[in-house]
TORSE-775662 format. One line per 8 residues: number of its first residue (from 1); their letters; for each residue z, y, x of N, C-alpha, C, O. Coordinates in nm, 2 decimals, decimal comma, m for minus. Last residue first. Layout:
<rs>
NUM	a	Z:Y:X:Z:Y:X:Z:Y:X:Z:Y:X  ... .
</rs>
This chain:
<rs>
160	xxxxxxxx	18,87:m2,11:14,43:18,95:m2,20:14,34:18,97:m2,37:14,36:19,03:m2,43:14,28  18,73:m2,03:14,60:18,87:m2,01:14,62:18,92:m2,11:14,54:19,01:m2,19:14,58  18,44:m2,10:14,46:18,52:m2,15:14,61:18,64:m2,17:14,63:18,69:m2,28:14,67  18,51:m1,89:14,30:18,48:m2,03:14,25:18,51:m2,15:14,38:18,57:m2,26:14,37  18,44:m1,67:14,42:18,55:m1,69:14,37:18,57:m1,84:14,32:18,69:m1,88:14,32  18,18:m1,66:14,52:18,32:m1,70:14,66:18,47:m1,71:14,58:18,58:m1,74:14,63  18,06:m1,67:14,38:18,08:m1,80:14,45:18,19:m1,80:14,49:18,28:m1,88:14,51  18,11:m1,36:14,26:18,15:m1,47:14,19:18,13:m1,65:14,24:18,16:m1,75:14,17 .
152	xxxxxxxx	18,00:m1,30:14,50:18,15:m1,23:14,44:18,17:m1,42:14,36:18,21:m1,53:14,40  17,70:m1,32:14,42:17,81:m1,36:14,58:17,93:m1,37:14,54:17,97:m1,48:14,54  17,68:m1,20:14,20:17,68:m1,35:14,23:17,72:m1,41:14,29:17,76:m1,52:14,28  17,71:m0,94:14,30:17,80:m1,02:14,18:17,75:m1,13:14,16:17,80:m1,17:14,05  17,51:m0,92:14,50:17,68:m0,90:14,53:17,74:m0,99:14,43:17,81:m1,09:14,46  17,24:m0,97:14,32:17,30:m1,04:14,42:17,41:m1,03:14,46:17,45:m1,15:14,48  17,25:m0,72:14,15:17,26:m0,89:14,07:17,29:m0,96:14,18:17,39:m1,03:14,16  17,22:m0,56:14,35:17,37:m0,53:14,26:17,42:m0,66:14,19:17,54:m0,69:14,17 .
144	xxxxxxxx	16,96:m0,59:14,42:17,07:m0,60:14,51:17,20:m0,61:14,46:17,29:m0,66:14,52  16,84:m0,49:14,17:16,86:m0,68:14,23:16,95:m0,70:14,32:17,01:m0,80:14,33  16,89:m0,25:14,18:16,95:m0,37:14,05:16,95:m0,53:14,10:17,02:m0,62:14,08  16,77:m0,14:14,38:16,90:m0,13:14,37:16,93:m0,24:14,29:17,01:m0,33:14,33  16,49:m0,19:14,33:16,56:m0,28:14,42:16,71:m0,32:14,42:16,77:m0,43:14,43  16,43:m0,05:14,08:16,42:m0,15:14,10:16,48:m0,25:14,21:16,52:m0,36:14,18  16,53:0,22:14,26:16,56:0,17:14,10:16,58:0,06:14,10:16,70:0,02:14,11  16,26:0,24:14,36:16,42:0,23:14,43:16,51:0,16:14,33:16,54:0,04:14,34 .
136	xxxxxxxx	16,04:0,24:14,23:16,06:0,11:14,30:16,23:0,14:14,37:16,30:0,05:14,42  16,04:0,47:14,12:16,07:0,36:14,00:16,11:0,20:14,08:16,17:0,10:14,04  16,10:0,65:14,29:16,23:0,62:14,22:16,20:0,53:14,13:16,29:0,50:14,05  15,84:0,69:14,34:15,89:0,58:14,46:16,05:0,60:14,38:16,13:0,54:14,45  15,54:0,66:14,15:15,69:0,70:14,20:15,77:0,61:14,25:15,79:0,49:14,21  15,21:0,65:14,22:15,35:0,54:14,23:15,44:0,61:14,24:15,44:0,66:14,35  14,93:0,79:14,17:15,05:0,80:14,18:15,13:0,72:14,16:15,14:0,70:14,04  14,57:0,64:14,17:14,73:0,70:14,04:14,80:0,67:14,15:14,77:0,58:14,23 .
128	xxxxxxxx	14,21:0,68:14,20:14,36:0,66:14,27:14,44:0,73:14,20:14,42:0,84:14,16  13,94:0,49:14,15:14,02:0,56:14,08:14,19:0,53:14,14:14,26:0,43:14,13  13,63:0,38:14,26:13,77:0,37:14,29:13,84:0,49:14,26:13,81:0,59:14,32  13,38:0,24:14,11:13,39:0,34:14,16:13,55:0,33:14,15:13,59:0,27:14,05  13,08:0,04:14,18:13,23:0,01:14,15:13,29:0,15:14,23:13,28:0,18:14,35  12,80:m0,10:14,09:12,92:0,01:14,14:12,99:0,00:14,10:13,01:m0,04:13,98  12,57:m0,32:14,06:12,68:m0,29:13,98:12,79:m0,23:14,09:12,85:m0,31:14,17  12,21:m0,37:14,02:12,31:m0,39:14,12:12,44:m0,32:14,01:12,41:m0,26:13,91 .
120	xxxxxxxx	12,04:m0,51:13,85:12,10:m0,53:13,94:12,16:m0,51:14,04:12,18:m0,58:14,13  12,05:m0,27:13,64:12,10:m0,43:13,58:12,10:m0,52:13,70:12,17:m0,62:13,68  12,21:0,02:13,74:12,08:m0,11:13,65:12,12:m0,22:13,66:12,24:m0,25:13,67  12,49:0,10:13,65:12,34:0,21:13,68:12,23:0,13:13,64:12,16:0,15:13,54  12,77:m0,01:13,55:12,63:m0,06:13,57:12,55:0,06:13,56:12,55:0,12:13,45  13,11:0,01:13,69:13,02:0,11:13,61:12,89:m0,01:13,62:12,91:m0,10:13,70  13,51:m0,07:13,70:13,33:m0,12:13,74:13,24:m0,06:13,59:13,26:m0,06:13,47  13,71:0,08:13,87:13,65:0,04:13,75:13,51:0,02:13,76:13,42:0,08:13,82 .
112	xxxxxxxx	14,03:m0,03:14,02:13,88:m0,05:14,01:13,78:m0,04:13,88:13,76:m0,14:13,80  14,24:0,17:14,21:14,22:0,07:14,08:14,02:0,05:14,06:13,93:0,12:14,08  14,51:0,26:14,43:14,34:0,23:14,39:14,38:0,14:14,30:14,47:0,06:14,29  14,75:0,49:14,43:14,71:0,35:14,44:14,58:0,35:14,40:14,53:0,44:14,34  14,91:0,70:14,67:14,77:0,62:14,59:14,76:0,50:14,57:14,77:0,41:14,65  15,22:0,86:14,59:15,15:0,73:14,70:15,01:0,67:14,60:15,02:0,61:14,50  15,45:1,09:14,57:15,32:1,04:14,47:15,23:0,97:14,66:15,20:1,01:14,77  15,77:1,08:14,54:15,66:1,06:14,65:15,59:0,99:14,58:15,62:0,88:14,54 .
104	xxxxxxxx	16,07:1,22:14,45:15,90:1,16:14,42:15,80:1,16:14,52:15,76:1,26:14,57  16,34:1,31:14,47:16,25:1,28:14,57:16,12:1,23:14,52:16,07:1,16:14,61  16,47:1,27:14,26:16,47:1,44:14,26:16,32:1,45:14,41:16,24:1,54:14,43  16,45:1,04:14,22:16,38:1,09:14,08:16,40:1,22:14,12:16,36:1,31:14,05  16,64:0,96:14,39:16,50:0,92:14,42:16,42:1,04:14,30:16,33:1,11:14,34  16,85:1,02:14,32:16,82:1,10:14,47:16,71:1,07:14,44:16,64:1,16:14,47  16,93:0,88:14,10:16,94:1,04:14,07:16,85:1,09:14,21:16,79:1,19:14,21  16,97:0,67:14,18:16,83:0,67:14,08:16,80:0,84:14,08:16,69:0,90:14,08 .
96	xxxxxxxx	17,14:0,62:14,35:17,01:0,61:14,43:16,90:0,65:14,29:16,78:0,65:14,30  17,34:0,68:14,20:17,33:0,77:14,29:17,13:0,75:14,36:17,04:0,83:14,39  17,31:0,44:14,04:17,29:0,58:13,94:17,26:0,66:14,10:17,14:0,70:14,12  17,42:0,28:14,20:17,22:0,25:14,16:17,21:0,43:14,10:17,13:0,51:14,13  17,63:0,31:14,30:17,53:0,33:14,40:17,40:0,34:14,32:17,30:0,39:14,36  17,76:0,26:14,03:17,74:0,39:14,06:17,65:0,45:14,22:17,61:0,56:14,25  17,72:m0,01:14,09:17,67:0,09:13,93:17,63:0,22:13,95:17,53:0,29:13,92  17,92:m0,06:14,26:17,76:m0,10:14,27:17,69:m0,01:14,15:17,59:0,05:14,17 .
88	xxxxxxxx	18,11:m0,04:14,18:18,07:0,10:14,27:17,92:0,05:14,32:17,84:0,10:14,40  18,16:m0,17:13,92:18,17:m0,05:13,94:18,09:0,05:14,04:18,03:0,16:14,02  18,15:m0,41:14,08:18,03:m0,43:13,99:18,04:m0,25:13,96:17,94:m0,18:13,99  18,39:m0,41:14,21:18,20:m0,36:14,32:18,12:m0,38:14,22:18,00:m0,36:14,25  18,60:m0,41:14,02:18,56:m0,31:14,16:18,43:m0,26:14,21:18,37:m0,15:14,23  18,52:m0,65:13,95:18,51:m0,55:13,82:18,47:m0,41:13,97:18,37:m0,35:14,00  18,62:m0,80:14,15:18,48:m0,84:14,10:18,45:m0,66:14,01:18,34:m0,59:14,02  18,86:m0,72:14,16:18,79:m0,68:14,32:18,64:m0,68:14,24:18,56:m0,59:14,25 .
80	xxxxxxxx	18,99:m0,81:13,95:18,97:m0,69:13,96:18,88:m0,62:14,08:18,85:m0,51:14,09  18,91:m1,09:13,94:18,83:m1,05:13,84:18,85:m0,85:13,89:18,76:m0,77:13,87  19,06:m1,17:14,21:18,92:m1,20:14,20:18,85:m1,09:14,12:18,77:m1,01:14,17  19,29:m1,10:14,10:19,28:m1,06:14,23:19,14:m1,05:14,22:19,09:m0,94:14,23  19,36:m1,32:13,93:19,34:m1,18:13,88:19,30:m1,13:13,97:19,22:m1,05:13,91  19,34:m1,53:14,04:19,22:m1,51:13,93:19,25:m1,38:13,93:19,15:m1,31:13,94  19,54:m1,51:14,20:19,37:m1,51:14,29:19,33:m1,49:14,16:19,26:m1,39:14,17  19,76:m1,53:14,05:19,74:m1,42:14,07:19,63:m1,40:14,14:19,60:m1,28:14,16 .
72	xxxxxxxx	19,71:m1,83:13,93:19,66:m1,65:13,87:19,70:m1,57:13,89:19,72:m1,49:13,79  19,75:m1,93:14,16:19,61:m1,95:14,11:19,60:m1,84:14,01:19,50:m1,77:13,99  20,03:m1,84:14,22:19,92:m1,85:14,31:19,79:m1,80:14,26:19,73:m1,70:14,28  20,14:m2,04:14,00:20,15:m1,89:14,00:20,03:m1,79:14,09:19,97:m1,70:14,04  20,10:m2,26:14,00:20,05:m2,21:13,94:20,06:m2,05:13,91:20,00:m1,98:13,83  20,20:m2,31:14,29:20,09:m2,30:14,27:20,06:m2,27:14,16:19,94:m2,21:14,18  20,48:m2,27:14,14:20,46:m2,18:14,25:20,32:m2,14:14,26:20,29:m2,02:14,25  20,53:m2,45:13,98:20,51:m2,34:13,92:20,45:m2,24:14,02:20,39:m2,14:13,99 .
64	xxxxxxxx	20,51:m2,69:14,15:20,42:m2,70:14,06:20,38:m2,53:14,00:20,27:m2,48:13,98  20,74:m2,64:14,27:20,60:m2,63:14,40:20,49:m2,63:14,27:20,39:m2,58:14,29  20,92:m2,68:14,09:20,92:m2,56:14,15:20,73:m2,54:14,24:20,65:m2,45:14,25  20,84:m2,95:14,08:20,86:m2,89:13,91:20,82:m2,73:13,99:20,71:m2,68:13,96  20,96:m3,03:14,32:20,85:m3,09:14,28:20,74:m2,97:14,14:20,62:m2,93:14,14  21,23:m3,05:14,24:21,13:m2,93:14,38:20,96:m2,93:14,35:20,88:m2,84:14,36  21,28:m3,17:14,09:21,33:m3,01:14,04:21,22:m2,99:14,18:21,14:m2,90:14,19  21,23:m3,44:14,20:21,16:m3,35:14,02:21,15:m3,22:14,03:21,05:m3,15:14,01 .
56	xxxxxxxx	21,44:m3,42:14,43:21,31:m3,43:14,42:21,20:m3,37:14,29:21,11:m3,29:14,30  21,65:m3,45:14,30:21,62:m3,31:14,37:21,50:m3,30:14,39:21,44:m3,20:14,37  21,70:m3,68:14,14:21,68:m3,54:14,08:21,64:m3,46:14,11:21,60:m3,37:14,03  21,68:m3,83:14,38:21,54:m3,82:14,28:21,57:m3,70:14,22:21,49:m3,61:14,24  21,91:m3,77:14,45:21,83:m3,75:14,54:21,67:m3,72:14,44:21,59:m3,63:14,43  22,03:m3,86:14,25:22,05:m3,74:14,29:21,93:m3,69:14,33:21,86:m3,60:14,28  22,02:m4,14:14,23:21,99:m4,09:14,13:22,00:m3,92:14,19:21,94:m3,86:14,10  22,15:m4,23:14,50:21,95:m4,16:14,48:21,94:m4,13:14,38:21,83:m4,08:14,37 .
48	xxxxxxxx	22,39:m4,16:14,45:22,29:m4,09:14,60:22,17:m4,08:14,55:22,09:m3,99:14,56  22,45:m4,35:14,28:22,44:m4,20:14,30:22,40:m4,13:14,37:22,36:m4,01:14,33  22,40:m4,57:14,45:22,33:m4,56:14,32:22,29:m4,43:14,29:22,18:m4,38:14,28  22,57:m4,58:14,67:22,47:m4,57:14,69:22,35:m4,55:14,55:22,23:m4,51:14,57  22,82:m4,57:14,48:22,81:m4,43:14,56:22,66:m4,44:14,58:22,59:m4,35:14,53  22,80:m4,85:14,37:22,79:m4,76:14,30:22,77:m4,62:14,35:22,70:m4,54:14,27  22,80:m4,99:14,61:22,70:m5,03:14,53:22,68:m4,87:14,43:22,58:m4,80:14,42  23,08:m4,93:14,69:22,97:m4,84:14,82:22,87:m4,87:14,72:22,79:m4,77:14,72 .
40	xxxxxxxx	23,22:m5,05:14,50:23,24:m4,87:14,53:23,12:m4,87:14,56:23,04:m4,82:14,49  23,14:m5,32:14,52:23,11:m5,24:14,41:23,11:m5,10:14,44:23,02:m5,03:14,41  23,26:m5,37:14,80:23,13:m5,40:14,81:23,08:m5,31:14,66:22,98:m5,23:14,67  23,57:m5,32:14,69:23,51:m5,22:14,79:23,31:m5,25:14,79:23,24:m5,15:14,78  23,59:m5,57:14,54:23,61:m5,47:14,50:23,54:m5,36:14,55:23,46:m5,29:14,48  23,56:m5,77:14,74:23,44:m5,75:14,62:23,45:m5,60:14,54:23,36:m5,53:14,49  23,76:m5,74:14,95:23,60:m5,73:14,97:23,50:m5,69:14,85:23,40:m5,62:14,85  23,97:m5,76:14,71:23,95:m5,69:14,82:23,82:m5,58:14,81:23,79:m5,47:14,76 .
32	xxxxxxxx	23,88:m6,05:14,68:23,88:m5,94:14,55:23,88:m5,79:14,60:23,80:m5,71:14,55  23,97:m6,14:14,97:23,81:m6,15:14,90:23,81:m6,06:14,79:23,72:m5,98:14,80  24,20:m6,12:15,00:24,14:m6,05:15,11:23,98:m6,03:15,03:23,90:m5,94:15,03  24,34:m6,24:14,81:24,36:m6,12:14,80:24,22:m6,06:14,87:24,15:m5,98:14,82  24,29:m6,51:14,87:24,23:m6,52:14,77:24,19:m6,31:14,73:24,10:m6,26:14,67  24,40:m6,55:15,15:24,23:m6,50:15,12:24,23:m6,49:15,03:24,14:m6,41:15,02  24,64:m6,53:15,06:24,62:m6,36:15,09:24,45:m6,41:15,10:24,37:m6,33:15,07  24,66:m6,76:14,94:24,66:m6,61:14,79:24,63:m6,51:14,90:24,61:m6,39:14,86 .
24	xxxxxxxx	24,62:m6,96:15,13:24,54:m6,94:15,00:24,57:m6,82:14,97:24,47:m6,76:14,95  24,87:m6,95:15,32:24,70:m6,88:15,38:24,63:m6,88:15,21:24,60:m6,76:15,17  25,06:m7,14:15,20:25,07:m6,96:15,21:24,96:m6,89:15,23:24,95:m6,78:15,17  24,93:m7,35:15,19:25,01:m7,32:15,09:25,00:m7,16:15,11:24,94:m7,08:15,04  24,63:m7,40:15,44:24,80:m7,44:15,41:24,82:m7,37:15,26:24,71:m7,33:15,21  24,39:m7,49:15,53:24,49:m7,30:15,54:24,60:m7,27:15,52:24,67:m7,17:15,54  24,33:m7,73:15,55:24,31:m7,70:15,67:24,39:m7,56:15,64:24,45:m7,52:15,74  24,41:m7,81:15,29:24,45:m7,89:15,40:24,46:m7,80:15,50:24,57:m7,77:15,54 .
16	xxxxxxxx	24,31:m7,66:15,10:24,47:m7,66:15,08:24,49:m7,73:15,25:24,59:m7,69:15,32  24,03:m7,71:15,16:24,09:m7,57:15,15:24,23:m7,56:15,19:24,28:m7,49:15,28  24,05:m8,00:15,05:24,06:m8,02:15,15:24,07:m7,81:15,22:24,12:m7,79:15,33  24,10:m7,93:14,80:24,19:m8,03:14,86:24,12:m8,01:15,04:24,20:m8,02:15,13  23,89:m7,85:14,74:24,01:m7,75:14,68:24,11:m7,84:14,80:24,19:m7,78:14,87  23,65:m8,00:14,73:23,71:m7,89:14,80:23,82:m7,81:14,79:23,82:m7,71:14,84  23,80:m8,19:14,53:23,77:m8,27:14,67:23,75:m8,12:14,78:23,81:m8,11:14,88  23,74:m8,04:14,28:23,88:m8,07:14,30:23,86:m8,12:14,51:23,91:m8,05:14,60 .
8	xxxxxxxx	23,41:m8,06:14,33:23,50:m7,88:14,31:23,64:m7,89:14,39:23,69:m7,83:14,48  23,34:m8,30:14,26:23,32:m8,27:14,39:23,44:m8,12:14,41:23,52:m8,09:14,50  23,45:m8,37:14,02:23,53:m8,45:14,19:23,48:m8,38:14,26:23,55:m8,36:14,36  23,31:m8,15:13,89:23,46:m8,17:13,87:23,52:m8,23:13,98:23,62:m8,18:14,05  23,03:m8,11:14,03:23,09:m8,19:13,94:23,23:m8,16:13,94:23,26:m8,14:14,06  22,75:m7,83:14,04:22,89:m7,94:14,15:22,98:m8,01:13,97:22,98:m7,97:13,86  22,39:m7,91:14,03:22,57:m7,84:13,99:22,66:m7,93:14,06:22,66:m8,04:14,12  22,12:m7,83:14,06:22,21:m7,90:14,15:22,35:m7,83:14,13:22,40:m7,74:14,18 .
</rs>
């Protein structure tokens, strides 16, 4: 739907009627004006958020480094606390191996060895050995020690 040449001239003419001769060039001023000023604020508003976005990246960029700063200093935090109790867990087993092996407590154990006198009936004569009780300390200490450093190492994996 284009305007035609009569219709364009037919508003010009009737413009001319109702604003007169002199009213035309200050609207014509007042609108270039308008259009002029409507480009500034177009263009300030452009700059604003090109800015604004910028600030945004850079904060963004900063929160990125921050957290990754964060996460290795917990990893390091983790591995030296972890290295920590694997140490003084080491050195509880040596202490508990050293106290136990000075402590021996011979404890019976029965064992069974089966003898034949006749052919129906069959004795069974009971043979008692000594248990050192530093081989069962020993023993516990290590599993207790395998247990911390598996705890350790959930709760580091958690953190993460």
């Amino acid at each position: 739907m284009s305007l035609s040449i009569t219709e364009i001239i037919l508003i010009l003419v009737v413009v001319l009627v109702l604003f007169g001769g002199k009213k035309i060039p200050e609207l014509a001023r007042g609108l270039g004006k308008a259009q002029a000023e409507y480009q500034k604020a177009k263009e300030a508003l452009e700059n604003e958020v090109s800015e604004f976005k910028s600030e945004v990246a850079q904060a963004s960029k900063q929160e990125v480094k921050k957290a990754q700063t964060k996460k290795s200093s917990t990893k390091k935090a983790v591995k030296t606390k972890a290295k920590k109790t694997t140490t003084a867990s080491k050195k509880t087993v040596k202490k508990t191996e050293t106290t136990a092996s000075k402590k021996t407590v011979k404890k019976p154990v029965a064992t069974a060895k089966k003898t034949t006198t006749t052919k129906k009936t069959t004795k069974t004569a009971v043979k008692k050995t000594p248990v050192k009780k530093s081989e069962k300390t020993s023993k516990t200490a290590k599993v207790e020690t395998k247990k911390t450093v598996k705890a350790i190492k959930k709760t580091a994996k958690s953190k993460k």
